[in-house]
C-alpha positions in Angstrom: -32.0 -15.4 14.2 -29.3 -13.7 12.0 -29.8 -16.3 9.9 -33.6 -16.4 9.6 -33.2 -12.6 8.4 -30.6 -13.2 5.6 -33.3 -15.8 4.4 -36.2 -13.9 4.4 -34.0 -11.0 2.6 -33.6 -13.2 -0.7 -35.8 -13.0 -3.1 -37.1 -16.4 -4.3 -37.9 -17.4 -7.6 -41.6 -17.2 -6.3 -41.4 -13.3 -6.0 -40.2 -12.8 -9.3 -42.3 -14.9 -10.8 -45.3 -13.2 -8.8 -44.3 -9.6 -9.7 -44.1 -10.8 -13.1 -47.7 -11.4 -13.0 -48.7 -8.6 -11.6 -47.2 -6.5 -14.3 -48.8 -8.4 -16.9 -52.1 -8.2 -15.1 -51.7 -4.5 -14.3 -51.2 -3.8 -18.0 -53.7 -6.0 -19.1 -56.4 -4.5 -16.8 -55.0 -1.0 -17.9 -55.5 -2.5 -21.5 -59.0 -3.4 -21.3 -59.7 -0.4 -19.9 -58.5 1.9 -22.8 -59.9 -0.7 -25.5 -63.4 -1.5 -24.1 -66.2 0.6 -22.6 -69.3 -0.6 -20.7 -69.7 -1.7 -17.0 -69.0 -5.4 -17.9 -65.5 -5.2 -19.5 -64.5 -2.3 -16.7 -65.3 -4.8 -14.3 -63.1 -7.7 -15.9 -60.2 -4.9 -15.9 -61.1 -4.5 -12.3 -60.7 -8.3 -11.7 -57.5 -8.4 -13.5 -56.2 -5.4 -12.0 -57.0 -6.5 -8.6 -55.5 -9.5 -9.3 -51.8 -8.4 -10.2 -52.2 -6.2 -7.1 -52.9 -9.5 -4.8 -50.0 -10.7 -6.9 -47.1 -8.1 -5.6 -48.3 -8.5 -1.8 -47.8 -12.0 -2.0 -44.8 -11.4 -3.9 -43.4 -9.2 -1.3 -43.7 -12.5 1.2 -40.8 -14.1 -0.6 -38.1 -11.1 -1.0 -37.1 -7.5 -0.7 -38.9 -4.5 -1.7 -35.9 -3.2 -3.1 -35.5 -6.2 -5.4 -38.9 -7.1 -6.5 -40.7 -3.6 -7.2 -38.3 -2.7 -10.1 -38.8 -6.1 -11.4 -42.8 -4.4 -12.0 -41.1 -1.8 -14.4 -41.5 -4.6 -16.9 -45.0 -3.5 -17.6 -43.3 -1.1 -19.0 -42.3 -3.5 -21.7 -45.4 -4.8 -22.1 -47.4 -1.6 -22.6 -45.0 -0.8 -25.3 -45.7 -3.9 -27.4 -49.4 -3.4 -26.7 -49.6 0.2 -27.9 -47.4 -1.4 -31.0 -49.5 -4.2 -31.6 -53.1 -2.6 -31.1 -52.7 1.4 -31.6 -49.9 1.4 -34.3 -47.5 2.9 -31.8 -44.2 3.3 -33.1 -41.1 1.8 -30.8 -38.5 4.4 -31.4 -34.6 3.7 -31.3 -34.9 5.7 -27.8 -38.1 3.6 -26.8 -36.4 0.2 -27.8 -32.8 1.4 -26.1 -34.9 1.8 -22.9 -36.9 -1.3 -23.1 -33.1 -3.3 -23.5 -32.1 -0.8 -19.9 -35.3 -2.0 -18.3 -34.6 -5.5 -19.4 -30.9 -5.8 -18.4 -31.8 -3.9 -15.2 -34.5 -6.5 -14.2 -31.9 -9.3 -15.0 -29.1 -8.1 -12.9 -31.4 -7.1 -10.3 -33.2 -10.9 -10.0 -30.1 -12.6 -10.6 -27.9 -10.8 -7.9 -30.5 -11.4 -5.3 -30.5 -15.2 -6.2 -27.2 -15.5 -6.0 -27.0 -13.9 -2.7 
């Protein structure tokens, strides 16, 4: 039984790879939400939205909360080379030192629950 737990507890490559999705699909349905107006394209942000959301709950199947919900801060990532990319945001030496925490953070994070 002891065993089944400690099994359950590490995060599989499947839950990081899900919770990957579902940040890219969060911002992506964020995205198309800010760029596009109308009924149609709100609905495809919907879908996309909903999507990443399925995404983490499956996600959550194949490791621990603890682990896998900071591994979403990576939409942080991505939002930031969206606003670049599409509204001319700047990426600041404080944005782009955060964006290299978040990063190392998510490493260490997925990598010592692998290991585990």
């Amino acid at each position: 039984m002891e065993q089944h737990i400690k099994e359950m507890q590490k995060t599989s490559g499947i839950g990081i790879g899900l919770m990957l999705v579902c940040a890219v699909c969060l911002c992506m349905g964020q995205f198309i939400w800010k760029c596009y107006d109308g009924l149609v394209s709100m609905t495809i942000g919907f879908v996309i939205y909903g999507f990443g959301a399925l995404a983490m709950l499956i996600a959550y199947r194949f490791g621990s909360l603890s682990v896998l919900q900071p591994i979403n801060s990576v939409s942080y990532i991505i939002s930031a080379i969206l606003g670049t990319a599409f509204f001319q945001e700047a990426i600041t030496l404080g944005r782009l030192l955060g964006i290299l925490i978040i990063m190392a953070g998510v490493a260490l994070l997925a990598r010592g629950e692998r290991e585990r």
